[in-house]
C-alpha positions, 0 to 999 in steps of 0.5 A: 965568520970573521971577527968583526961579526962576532964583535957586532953580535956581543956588541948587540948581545950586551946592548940588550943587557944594559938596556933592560928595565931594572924592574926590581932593582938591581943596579950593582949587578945591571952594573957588573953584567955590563963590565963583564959583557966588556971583558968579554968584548976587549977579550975578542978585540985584543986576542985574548979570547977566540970565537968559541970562547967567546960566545960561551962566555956570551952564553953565559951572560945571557943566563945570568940576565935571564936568571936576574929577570926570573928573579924579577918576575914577581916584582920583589927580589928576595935576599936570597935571590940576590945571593944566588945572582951574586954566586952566579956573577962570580962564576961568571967572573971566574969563567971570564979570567980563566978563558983570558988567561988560560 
């Protein structure tokens, strides 16, 4: 798999992320998903990241969309839902600097 592939896949991986219906409304973190999702992508295009890396890192952003969209499921997210998401997206975030800088 060469690089350019990978880039294609978190290029499609992200586009899926931005795209999605805001439900119940969470434009800060639609927001900071998308600038993860970026991260990642200038990580793989500049070197930072390997392949491995960054398809972790992916993997990671897919579970954050798919814990926002449970969260959205019943049309409501509660306080506590978005203090889980926040937690999950700086875990995220965390993931991210440390694969860049390790």
């Amino acid at each position: 798999m060469n690089k350019s592939i990978l880039l294609a896949a978190i290029a499609g991986a992200l586009a899926f992320v931005a795209t999605a219906p805001a439900l119940a409304g969470t434009p800060r973190l639609d927001h900071r998903e998308a600038h993860q999702g970026n991260r990642i992508y200038n990580g793989v295009a500049n070197g930072e990241l390997t392949r491995p890396e960054a398809r972790r890192l992916t993997a990671g952003q897919v579970h954050l969309r798919r814990a926002e969209s449970r969260a959205k499921s019943d049309g409501v997210v509660t306080g506590r839902e978005r203090a889980h998401l926040q937690h999950e997206a700086n875990q995220q975030s965390r993931r991210i600097y440390r694969q860049k800088h390790d």
